[in-house]
C-alpha positions as CSV (number, residue, x, y, z in Angstrom):
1,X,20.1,-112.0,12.8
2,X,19.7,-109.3,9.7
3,X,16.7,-111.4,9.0
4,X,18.4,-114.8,8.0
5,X,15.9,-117.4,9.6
6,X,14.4,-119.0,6.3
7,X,17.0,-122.0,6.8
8,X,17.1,-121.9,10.6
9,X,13.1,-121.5,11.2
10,X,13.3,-123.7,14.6
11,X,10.5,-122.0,17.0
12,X,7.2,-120.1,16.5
13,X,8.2,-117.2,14.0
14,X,8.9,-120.3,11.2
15,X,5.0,-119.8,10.4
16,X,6.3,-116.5,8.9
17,X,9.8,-117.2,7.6
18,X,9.4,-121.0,6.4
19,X,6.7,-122.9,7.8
20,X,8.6,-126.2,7.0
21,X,10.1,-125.4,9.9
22,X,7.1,-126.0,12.9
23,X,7.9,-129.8,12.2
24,X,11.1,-129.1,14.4
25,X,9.2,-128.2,17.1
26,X,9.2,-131.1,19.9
27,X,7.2,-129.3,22.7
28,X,4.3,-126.6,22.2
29,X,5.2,-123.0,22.8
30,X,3.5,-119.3,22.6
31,X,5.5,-116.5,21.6
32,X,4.5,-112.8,22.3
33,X,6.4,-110.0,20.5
34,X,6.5,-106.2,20.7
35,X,8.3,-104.2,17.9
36,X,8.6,-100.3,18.7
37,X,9.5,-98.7,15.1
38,X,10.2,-95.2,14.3
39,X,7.4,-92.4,14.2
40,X,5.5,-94.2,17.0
41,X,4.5,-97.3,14.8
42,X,4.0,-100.6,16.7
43,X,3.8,-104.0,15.8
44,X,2.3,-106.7,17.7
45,X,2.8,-110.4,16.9
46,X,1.2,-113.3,19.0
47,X,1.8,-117.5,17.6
48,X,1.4,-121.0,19.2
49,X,2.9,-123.9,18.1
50,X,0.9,-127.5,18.9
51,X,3.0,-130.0,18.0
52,X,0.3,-132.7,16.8
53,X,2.6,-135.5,16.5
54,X,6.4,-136.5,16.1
55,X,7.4,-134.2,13.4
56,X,4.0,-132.3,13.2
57,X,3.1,-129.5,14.2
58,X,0.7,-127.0,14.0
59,X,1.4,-123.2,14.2
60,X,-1.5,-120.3,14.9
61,X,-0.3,-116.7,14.6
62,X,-1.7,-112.8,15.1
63,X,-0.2,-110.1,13.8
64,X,-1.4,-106.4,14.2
65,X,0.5,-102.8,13.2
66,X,-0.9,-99.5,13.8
67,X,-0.1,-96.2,13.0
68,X,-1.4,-93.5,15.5
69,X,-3.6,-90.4,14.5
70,X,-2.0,-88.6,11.8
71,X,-2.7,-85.4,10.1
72,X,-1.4,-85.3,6.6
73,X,-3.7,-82.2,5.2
74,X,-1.6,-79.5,6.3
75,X,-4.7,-78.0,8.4
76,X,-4.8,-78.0,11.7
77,X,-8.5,-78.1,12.3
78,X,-8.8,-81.2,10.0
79,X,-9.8,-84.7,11.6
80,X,-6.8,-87.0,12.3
81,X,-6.7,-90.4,10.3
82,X,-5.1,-93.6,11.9
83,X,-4.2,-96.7,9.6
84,X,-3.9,-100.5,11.1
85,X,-3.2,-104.1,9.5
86,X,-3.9,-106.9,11.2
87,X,-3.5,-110.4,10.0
88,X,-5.1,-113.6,11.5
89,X,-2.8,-117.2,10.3
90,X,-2.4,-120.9,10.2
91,X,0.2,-122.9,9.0
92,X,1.3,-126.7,8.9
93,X,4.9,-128.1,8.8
94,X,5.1,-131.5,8.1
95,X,8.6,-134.1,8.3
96,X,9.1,-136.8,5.3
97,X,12.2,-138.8,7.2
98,X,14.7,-137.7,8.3
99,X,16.0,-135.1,5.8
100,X,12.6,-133.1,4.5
101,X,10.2,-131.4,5.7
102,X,7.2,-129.4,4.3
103,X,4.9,-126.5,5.3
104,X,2.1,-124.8,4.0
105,X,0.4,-121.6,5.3
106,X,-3.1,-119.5,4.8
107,X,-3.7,-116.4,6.7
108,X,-6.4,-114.0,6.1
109,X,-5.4,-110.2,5.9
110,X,-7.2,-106.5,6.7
111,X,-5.5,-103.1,6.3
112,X,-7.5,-100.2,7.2
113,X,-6.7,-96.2,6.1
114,X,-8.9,-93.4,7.8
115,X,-12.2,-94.7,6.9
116,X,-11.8,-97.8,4.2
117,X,-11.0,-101.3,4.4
118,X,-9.7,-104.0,2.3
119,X,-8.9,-107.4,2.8
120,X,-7.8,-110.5,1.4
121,X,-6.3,-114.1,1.9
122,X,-3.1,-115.2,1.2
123,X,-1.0,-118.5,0.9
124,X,2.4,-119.7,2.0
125,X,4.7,-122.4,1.5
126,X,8.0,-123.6,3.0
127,X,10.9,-126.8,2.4
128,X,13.3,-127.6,4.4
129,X,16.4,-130.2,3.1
130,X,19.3,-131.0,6.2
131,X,21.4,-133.5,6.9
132,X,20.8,-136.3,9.5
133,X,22.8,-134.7,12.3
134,X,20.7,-131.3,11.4
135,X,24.3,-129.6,11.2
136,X,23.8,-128.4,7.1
137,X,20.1,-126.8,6.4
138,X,18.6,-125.7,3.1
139,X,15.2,-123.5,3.6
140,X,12.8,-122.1,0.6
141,X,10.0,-120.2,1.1
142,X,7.4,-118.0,-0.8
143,X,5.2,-115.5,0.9
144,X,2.2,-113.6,0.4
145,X,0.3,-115.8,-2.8
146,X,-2.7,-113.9,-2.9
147,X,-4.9,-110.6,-3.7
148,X,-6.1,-107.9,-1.9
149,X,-8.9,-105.5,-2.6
150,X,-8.8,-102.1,-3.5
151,X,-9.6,-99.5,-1.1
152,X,-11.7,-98.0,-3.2
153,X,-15.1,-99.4,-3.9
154,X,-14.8,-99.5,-7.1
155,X,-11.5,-101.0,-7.8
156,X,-9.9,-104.3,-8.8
157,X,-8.4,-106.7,-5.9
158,X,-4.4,-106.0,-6.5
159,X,-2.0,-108.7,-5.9
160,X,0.2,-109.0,-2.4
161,X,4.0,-108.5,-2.7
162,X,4.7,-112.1,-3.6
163,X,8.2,-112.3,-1.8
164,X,10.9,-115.6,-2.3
165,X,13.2,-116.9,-0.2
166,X,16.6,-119.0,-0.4
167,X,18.6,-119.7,2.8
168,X,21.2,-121.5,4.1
169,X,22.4,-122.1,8.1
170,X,24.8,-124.4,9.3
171,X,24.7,-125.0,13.3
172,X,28.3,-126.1,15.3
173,X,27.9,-128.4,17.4
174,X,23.9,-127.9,18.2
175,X,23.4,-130.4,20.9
176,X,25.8,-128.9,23.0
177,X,24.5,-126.1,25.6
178,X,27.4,-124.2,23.8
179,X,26.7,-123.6,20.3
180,X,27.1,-121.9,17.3
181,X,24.2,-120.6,14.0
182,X,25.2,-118.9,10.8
183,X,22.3,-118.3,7.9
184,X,22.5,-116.7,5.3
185,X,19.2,-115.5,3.0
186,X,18.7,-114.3,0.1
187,X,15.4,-112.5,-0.4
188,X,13.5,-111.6,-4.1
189,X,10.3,-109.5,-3.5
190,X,8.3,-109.7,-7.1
191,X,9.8,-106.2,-8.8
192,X,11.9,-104.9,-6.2
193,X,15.9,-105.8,-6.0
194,X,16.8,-109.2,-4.1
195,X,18.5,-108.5,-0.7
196,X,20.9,-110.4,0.9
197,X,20.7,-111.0,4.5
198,X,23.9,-112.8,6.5
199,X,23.5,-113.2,10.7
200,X,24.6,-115.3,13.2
201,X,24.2,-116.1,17.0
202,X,25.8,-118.1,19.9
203,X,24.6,-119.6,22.9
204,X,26.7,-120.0,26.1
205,X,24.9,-122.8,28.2
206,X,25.3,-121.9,31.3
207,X,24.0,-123.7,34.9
208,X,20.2,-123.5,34.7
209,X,20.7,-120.8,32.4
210,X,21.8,-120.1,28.6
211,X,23.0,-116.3,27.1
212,X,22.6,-116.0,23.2
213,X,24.4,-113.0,21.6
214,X,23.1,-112.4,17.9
215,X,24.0,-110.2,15.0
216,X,23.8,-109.6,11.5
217,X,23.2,-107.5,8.1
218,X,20.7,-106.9,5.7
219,X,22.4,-105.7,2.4
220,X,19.8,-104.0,0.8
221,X,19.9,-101.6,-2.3
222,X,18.0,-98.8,0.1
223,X,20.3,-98.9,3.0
224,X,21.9,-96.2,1.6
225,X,19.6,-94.1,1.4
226,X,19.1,-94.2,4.9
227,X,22.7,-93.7,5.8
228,X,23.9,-94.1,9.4
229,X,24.3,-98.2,10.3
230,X,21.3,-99.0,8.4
231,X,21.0,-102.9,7.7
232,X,23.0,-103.7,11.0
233,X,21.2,-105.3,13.6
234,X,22.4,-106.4,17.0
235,X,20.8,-108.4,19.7
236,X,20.6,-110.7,22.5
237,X,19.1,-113.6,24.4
238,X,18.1,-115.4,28.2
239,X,16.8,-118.7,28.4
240,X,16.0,-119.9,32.2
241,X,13.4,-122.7,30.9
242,X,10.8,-122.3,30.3
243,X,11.1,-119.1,29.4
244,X,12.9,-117.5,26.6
245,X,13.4,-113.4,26.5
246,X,15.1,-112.2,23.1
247,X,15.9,-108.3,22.4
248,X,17.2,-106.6,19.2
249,X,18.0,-103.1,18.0
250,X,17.8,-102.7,14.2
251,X,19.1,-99.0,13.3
252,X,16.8,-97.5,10.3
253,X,19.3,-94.2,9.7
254,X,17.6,-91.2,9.8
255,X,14.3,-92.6,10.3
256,X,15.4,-94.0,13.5
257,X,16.0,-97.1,15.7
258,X,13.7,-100.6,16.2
259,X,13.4,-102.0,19.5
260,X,12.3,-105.5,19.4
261,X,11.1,-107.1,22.5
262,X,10.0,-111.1,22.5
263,X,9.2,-113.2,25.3
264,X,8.7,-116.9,24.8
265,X,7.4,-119.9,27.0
266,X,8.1,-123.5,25.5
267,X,5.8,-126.0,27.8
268,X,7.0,-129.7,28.9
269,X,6.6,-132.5,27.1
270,X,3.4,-134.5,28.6
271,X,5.3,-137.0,31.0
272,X,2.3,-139.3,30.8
273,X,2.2,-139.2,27.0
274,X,6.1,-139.9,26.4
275,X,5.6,-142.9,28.6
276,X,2.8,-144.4,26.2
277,X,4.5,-143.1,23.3
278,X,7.8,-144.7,24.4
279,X,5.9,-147.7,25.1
280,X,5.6,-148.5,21.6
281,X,8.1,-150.0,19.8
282,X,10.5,-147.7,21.6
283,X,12.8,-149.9,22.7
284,X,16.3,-150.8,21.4
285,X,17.6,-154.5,21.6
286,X,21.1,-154.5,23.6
287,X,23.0,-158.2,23.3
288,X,26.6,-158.3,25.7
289,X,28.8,-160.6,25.7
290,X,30.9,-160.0,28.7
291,X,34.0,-161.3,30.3
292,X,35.1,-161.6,33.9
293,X,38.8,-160.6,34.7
294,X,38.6,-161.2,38.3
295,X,36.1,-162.9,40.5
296,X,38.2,-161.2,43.9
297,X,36.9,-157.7,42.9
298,X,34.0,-158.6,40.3
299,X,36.0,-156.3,37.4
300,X,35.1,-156.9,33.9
301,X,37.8,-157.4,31.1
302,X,35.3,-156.3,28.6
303,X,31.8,-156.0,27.6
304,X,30.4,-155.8,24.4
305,X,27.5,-154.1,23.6
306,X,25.4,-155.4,20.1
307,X,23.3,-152.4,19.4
308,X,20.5,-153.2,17.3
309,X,18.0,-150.2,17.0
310,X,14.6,-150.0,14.6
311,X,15.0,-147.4,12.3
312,X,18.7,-146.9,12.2
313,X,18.8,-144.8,9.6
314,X,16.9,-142.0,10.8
315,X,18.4,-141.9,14.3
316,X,20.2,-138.6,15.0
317,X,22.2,-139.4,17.9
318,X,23.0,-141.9,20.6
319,X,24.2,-142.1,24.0
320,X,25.0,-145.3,26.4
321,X,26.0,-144.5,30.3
322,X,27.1,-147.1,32.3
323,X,26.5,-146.5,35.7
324,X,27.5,-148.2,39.2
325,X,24.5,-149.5,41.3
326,X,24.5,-146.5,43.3
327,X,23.9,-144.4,39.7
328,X,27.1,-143.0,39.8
329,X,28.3,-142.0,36.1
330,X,31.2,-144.6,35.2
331,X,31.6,-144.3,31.6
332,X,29.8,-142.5,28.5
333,X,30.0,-143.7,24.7
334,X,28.2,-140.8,22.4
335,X,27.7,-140.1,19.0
336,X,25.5,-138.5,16.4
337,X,23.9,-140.8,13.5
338,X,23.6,-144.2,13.2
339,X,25.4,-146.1,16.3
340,X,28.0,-148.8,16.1
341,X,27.2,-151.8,15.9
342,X,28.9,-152.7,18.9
343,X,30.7,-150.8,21.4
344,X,33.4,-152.4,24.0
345,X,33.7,-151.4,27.2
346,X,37.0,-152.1,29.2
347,X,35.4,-152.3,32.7
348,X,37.2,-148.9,33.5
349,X,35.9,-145.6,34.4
350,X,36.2,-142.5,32.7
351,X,39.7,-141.9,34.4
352,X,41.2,-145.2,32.8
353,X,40.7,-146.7,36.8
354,X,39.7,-150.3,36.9
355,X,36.0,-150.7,38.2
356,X,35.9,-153.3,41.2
357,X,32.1,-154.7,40.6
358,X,32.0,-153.8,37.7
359,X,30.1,-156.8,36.7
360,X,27.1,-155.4,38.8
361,X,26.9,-152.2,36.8
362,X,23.8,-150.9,35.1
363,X,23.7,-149.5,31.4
364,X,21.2,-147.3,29.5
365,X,21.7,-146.9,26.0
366,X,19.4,-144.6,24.1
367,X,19.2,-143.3,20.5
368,X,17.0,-140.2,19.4
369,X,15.8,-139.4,15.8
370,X,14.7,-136.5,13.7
371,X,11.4,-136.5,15.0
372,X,12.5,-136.4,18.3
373,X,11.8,-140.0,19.6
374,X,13.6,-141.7,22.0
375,X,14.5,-145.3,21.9
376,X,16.1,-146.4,25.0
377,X,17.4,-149.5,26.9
378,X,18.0,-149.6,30.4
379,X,19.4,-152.9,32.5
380,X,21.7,-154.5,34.5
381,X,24.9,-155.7,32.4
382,X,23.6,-158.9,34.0
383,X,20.6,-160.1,34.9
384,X,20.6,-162.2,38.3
385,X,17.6,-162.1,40.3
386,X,18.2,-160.9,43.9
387,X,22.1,-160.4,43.4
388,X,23.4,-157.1,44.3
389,X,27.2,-155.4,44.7
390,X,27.2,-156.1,48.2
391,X,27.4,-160.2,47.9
392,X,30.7,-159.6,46.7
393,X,33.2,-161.1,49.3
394,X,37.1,-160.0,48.2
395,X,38.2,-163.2,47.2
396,X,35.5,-165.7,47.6
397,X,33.5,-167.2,45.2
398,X,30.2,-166.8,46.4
399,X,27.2,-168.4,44.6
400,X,26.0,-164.8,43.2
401,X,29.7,-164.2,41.7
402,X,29.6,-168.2,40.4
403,X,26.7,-167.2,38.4
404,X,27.7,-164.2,36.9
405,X,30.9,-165.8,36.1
406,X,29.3,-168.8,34.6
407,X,27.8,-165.8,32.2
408,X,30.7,-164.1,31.8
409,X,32.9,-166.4,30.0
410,X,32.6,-166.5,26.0
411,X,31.0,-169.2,24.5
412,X,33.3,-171.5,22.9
413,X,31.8,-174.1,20.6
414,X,33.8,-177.6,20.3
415,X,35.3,-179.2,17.7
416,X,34.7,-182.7,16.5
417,X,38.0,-184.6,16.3
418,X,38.3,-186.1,12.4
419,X,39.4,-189.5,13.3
420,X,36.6,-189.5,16.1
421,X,36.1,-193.7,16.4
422,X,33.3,-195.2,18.3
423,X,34.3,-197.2,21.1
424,X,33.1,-199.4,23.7
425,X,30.4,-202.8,23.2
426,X,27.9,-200.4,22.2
427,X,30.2,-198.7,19.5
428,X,29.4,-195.5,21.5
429,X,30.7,-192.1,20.1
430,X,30.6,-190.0,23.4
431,X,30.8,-186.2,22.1
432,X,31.0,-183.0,24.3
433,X,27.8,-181.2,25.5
434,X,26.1,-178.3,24.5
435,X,26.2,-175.4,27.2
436,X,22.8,-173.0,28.0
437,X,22.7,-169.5,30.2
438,X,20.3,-169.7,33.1
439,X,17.1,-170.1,32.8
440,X,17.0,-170.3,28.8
441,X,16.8,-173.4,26.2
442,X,18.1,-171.4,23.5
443,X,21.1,-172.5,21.4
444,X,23.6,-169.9,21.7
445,X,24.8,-169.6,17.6
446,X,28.7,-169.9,18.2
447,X,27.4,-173.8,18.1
448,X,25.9,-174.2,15.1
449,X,29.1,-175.1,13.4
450,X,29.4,-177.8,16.1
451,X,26.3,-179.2,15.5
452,X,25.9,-179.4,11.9
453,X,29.2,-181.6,12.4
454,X,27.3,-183.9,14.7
455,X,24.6,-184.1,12.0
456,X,27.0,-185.6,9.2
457,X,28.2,-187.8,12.1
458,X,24.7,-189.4,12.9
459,X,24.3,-189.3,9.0
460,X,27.2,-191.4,8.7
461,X,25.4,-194.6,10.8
462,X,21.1,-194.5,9.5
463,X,20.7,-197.3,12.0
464,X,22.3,-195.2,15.3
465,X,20.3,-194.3,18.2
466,X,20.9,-191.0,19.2
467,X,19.9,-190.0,22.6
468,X,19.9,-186.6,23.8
469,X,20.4,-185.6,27.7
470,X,19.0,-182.3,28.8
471,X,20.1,-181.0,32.2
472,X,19.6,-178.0,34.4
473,X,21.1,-176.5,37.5
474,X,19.7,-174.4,40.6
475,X,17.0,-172.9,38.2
476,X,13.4,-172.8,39.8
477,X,11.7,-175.4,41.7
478,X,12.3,-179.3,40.7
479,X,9.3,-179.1,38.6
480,X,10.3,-176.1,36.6
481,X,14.1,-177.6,35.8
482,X,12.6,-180.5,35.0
483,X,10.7,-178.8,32.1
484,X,13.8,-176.4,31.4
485,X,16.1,-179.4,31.0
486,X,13.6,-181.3,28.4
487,X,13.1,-178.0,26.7
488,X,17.1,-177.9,26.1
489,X,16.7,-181.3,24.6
490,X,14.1,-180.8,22.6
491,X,15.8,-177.2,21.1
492,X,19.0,-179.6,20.4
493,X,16.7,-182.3,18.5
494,X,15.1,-179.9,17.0
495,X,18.2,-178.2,15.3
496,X,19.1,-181.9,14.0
497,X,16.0,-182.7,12.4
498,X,15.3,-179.1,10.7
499,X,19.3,-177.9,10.1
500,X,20.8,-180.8,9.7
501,X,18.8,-182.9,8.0
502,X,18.8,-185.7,10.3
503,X,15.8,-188.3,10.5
504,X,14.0,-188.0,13.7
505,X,13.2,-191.9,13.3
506,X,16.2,-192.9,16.2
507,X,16.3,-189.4,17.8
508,X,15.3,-189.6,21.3
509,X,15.0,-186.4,23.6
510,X,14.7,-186.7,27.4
511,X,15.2,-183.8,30.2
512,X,16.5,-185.1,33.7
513,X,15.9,-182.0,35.5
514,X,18.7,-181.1,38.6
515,X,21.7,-182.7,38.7
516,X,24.7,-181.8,39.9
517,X,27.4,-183.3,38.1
518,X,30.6,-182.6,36.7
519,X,31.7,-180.0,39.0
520,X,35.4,-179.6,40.0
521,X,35.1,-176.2,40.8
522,X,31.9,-174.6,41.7
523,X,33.0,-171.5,40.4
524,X,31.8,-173.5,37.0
525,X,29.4,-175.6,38.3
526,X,26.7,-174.0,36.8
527,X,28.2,-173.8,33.9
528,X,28.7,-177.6,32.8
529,X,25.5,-178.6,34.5
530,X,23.8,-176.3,32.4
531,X,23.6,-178.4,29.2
532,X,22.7,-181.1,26.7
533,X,24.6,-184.3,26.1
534,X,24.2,-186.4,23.0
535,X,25.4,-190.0,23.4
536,X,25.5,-191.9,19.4
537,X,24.8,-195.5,19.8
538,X,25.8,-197.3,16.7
539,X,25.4,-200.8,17.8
């Protein structure tokens, strides 16, 4: 890529070009390469990366040239001399949310000529600044802060090419198989002429496998004295995970061509870890609201999804499939950043067909952020213990359907009348009832309007008795509905006492456990027998 990676730095080779980078790294990986050069000279390179934690990682890297047995004197009964370098690393990259990261680097460095040494240590550094879908990247680097020693015994340590680096990349569309990098660099060695360096490479995602084609150009100031196509570099890519194999030819003019040969093997993430990890505050909350269209086929109108992930504002992208009970793929809603806060499904598929049972399908919503966590959600659009697709009867309104479409319908809170008299010997105000979803005492909010009218009503007569009637329907054993309906009345007289200011003095609460009443139509039996009733007694 003409040696444009400071901004793209996303595997291994970052704890050389910017070691901000190793905090993209999600999985560990090892990375061998093999650079021929001209003249016989070789280059060997072998790194690690261990990521540590969620935007952590740790990268450890080898890196050894040689120059085979030379014979520079001009006499052919002279011994031949050899030089080598080799250079042992460690480097750190480090995320700070979800738009920095930081890396730092030490290695410790020998080069050897005929028979002397000298060695040294040497520091890098590395930042990273990219947007939130990781589209935009800035990279700076410097390399090489440190001395040497002289070869000669007697000499001073001399101080490494300090080398600084600017880059840009910007990546099209980079969670798609099929996708698109540009960088661009721009290179200042301490007293030597900045280069500029411009590449770019594509991946075709293909099944099971991915091709990458790369290319790009150094400009630098000595290209031409090389001549030829000096500066161009061309190259390409396989990926059949896990491994990676990468080749590039990098013409040096008349010196010659560079062959570069790099094989790469990224390892799974830890099944068993990303289960504990998930486990942790890993989960998003998913509210729907959902209404029925038509109990003969079980097809939803629509279902609303209230997304409420932790962290939104680092989450990178998101995802909800809604899948048939079968886990056939029936619709997908995507995006990158934050997610909506609520997304509506129409009960149709992806091919605008309405679903029949579409009330039994299953969802899973997940988000992932810059770190690479997942948050995910993953249930039944409703939940009805022992209730599957196949109670559906065309037409009939079984007790499984009658449930779900007790669920189903949107809550609508009533309205007090404003000439609302009491009537009756007991000067009685009878008001309508609060409705529950199965199994659950909570007060759904779309009342709380409703009530807080009630609560002026009551305030209205200080001597009333107030009594409050909590019922329940087909929900456990006689024992358990007994407890669920005085738990509705207590939530109710609670609400009174606390929201609206009422005195408790005259409130009375009192569950009555099963009973079924008020039930035209046991398609909503469940429904109004679900509830709380509050009967004002003012005489």
């Amino acid at each position: 890529m003409g040696g444009a990676f400071t901004a793209i730095a996303d595997d291994i080779s970052a704890a050389y070009w910017n070691s901000a980078g190793l905090a993209q790294l999600q999985t560990g990986e090892i990375n061998l390469l093999h650079v021929s050069y001209f003249e016989s000279i070789d280059y060997e390179f072998i790194g690690g990366a261990i990521p540590l934690a969620p935007g952590s990682t740790l990268g450890l890297t080898a890196a050894l040239d040689s120059v085979p047995s030379f014979n520079s004197t001009g006499n052919p009964t002279a011994t031949p001399g050899s030089a080598m370098d080799w250079a042992l690393g460690v480097a750190f990259g480090q995320s700070f949310g979800e738009n920095f990261s930081l890396g730092l680097g030490a290695k410790f460095v020998n080069s050897s000529l005929l028979n002397y040494d000298a060695t040294g240590e040497a520091l890098d550094a590395g930042m990273l600044l990219y947007t939130s879908d990781r589209e935009f990247t800035l990279g700076l680097s410097v390399q090489n802060i440190g001395q040497i020693s002289n070869f000669s015994q007697n000499g001073s340590a001399e101080e490494l090419p300090t080398t600084y680096r600017a880059g840009l990349a910007y990546r099209f569309d980079p969670e798609k198989p099929t996708h698109f990098v540009l960088g661009a660099d721009l290179e200042k060695p301490v007293d030597e002429d900045p280069i500029f360096h411009l590449g770019g490479e594509v991946w075709l995602g293909l099944q099971g496998i991915s091709v990458a084609f790369r290319g790009g150009y150094s400009f630098n100031p000595l290209n031409s004295d090389l001549g030829g196509n000096t500066g161009a570099s061309v190259g390409a890519g396989v990926q059949i995970a896990p491994f990676e194999f990468d080749y590039a030819l990098v013409p040096f003019g008349i010196l010659g061509d560079t062959n570069r040969f790099s094989l790469t093997y990224r390892f799974e993430e830890n099944p068993g870890q990303k289960t504990s990890t998930e486990s942790e505050n890993k989960t998003v909350a998913v509210d729907i609201k959902s209404q029925l269209s038509d109990y003969k086929t079980g097809a939803l109108k629509q279902a609303t999804f209230e997304i409420k992930p932790q962290a939104r504002t680092e989450i990178k992208n998101w995802t909800l499939e809604i899948r048939d009970p079968s886990g056939n793929l029936l619709r997908t809603y995507s995006g990158k950043g934050v997610p909506p806060k609520q997304i509506a499904w129409d009960g149709k598929d992806s091919y605008g067909n309405i679903v029949p049972g579409g009330i039994f399908a299953n969802y899973n919503f997940r988000t992932e952020d810059v770190r690479g966590q997942q948050m995910v959600s993953s249930n039944p659009l409703f939940k009805i213990s022992g209730v599957s697709g196949n109670q559906i009867t065309p037409g009939v309104m079984t007790p499984a359907l009658a449930a779900i479409l007790a669920q189903s319908q949107p809550v609508t809170a009533p309205v007090l009348p404003q000439n609302l008299e009491p009537v009756g010997v007991s000067r009685a105000f009878k008001i309508p009832s609060i409705n529950f979803t199965e199994n659950s005492s909570h007060i759904d909010s779309t009342y709380n309007d409703y009530l807080d009218s009630v609560s002026k009503l009551i305030q209205k007569y200080p001597n009333a008795r107030v009594y409050i009637e909590g019922r329940s329907f087909r929900e456990g054993t006689d024992s358990e509905a007994l407890q669920l309906s005085q738990d509705r009345a207590d939530a109710v007289l609670r609400y009174l006492v606390e929201k609206g200011k009422v005195s408790p003095e005259n409130l009375y609460a009192r569950g009555h456990g099963q009973e079924e009443i008020q039930a035209s139509d046991e398609e909503i039996a469940e429904s109004k027998n679900r509830r709380v009733d509050i009967v004002i007694l003012t005489k």
